[in-house]
C-alpha positions as CSV (number, residue, x, y, z in Angstrom):
1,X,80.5,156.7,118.1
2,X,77.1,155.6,119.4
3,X,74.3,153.2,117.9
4,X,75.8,150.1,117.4
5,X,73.6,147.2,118.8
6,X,73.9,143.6,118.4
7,X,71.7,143.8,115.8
8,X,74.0,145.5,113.4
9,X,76.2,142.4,114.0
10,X,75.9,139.5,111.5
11,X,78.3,136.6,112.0
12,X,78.6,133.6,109.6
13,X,79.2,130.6,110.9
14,X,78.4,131.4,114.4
15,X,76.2,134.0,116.4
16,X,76.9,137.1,118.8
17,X,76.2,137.7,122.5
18,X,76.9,139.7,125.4
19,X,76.9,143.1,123.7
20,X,78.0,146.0,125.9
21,X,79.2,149.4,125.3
22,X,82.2,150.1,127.2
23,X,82.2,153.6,126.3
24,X,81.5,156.3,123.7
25,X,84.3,154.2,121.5
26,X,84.3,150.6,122.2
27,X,82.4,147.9,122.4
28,X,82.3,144.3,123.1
29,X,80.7,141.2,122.5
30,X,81.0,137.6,122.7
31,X,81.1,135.5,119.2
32,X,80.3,132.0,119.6
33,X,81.4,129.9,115.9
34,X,79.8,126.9,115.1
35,X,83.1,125.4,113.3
36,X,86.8,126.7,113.1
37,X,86.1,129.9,111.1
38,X,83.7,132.5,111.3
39,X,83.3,135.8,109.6
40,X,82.1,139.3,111.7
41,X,80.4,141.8,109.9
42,X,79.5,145.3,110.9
43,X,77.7,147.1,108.3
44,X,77.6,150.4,106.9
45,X,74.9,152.9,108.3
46,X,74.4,151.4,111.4
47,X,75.9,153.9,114.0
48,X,77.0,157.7,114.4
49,X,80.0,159.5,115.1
50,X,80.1,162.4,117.7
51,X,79.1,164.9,114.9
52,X,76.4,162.9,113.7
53,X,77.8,162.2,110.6
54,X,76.3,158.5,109.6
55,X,79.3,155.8,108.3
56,X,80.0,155.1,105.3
57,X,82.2,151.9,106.1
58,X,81.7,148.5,106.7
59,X,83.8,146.8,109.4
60,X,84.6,143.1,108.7
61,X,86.4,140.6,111.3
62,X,87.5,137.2,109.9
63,X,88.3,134.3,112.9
64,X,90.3,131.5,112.6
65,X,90.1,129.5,116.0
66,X,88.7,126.3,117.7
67,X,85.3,126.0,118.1
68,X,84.8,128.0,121.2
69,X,83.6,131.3,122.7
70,X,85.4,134.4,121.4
71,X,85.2,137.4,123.1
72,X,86.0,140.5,120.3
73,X,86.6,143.9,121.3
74,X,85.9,146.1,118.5
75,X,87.5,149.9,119.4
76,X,88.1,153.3,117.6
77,X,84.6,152.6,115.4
78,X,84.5,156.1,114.4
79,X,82.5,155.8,111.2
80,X,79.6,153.4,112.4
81,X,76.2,155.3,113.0
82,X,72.7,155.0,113.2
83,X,69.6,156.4,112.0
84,X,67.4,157.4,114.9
85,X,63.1,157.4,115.0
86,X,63.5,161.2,117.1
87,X,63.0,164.5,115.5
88,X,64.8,167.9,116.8
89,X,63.3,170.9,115.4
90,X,63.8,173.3,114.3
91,X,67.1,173.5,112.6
92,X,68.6,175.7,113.4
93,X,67.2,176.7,116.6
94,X,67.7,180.1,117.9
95,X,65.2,180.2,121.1
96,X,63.8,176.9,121.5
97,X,64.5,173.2,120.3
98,X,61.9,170.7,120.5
99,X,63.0,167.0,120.8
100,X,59.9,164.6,119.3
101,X,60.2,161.3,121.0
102,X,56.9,160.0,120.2
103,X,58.2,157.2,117.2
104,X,60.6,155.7,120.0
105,X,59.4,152.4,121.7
106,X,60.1,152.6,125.4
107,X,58.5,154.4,128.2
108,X,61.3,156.4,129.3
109,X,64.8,158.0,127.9
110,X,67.9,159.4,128.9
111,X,68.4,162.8,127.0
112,X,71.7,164.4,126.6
113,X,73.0,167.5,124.1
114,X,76.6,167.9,123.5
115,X,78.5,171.3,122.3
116,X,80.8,170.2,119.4
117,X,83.7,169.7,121.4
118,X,81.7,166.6,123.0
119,X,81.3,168.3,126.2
120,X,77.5,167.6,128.0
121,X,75.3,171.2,127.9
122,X,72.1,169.3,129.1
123,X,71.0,166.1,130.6
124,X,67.8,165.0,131.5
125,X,67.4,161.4,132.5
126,X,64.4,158.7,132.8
127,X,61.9,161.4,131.0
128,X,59.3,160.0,130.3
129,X,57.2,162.6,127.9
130,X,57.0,162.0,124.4
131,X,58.3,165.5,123.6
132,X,60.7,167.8,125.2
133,X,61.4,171.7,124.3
134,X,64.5,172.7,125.6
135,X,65.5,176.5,125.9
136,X,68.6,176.9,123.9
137,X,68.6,180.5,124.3
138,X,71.8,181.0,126.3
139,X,73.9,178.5,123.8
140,X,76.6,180.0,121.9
141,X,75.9,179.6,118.2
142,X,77.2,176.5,117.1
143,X,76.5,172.6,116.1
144,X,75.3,170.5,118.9
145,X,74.5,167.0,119.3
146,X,71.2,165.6,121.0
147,X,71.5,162.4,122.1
148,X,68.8,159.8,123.2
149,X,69.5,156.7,125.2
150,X,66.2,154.5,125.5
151,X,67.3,151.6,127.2
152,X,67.8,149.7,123.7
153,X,69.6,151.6,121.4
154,X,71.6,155.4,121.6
155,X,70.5,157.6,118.3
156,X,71.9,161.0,118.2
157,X,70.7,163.7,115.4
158,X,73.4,167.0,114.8
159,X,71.3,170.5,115.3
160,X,72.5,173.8,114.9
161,X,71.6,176.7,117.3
162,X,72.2,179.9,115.5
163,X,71.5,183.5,117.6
C-alpha cells in the first residue's frame, strides 16, 4: 500500500505529525488531542494497493486518553490508495512505455516498476526529466506496477505489457 500522506489524515479534536512510512505496509504518525478524546480519520481514495487498485474504505481511529502526544501505528492498510498526476502510456505496452512526469511538482523522482508479484524490474533514482520511455521489450506479458516517489508523496498507476 503506498500514497498515504499526512494530508489524507484528518483528526478531530486534535492534529497529526511526524508522518513516516515504515514500509510498503505501515505507517506512523504522532496525534496530538487537544482534550481527552479525539477521532482519526483516514479516508477513502487516498492511497493504492500493490496492484494499483484505489480503496474503497475508510479507516477510522477513535482515542480515549489524557491530553497528551499519541503516537498511532496504523498497519496492514491494504485498501488505502491514491490518485497520482503521472501518465504511463500506452496501455498495454508491448515495446516501449513512456512514463509522463511533467504534472508532478518536484525537480526530481525516484522511479520504480514492479512485476505483479511485487518484485522490482526497474529502478531509476533522482531522474530528473519530465518524461521517461522505458524499453519493456524483454518483460514477460503481464500487469506491472510503476511507481513514483517524488520526495512528497508515492503514486503508483497498474500497466499491462502484452507481447
Amino acid at each position: 500500500m503506498t500514497g498515504l500522506t499526512l494530508g489524507e489524515i484528518s483528526v478531530t479534536g486534535g492534529t497529526a505529525s511526524n508522518f513516516v512510512q515504515n514500509s510498503a505496509s505501515s505507517y506512523s504518525f504522532l496525534v496530538s488531542l487537544s482534550g481527552s478524546t479525539g477521532d482519526v480519520q483516514i479516508n477513502a481514495g487516498v492511497a493504492q494497493d500493490i496492484a494499483g487498485n484505489d480503496n474503497t474504505v475508510s479507516n477510522q481511529l477513535t482515542l480515549n486518553t489524557a491530553p497528551e502526544s499519541v503516537r498511532e501505528a496504523f498497519t496492514n492498510l491494504q485498501d488505502i490508495v491514491l490518485s497520482g498526476k503521472i501518465s504511463v502510456f500506452p496501455n498495454p505496452a508491448d515495446t516501449e512505455l513512456t512514463i509522463d512526469l511533467s504534472e508532478l511538482s518536484s525537480e526530481e523522482a525516484d522511479i520504480y516498476l514492479y512485476d505483479a508479484a511485487g518484485t522490482p524490474v526497474f529502478t531509476r533514482r533522482g531522474y530528473k526529466q519530465k518524461v521517461l520511455k522505458l524499453r519493456v521489450s524483454d518483460y514477460t506479458s503481464g500487469v506491472y506496477i510503476v511507481q513514483v516517489y517524488n520526495g512528497q508523496q508515492i503514486i503508483r498507476k497498474k500497466v499491462m505489457i502484452r507481447k
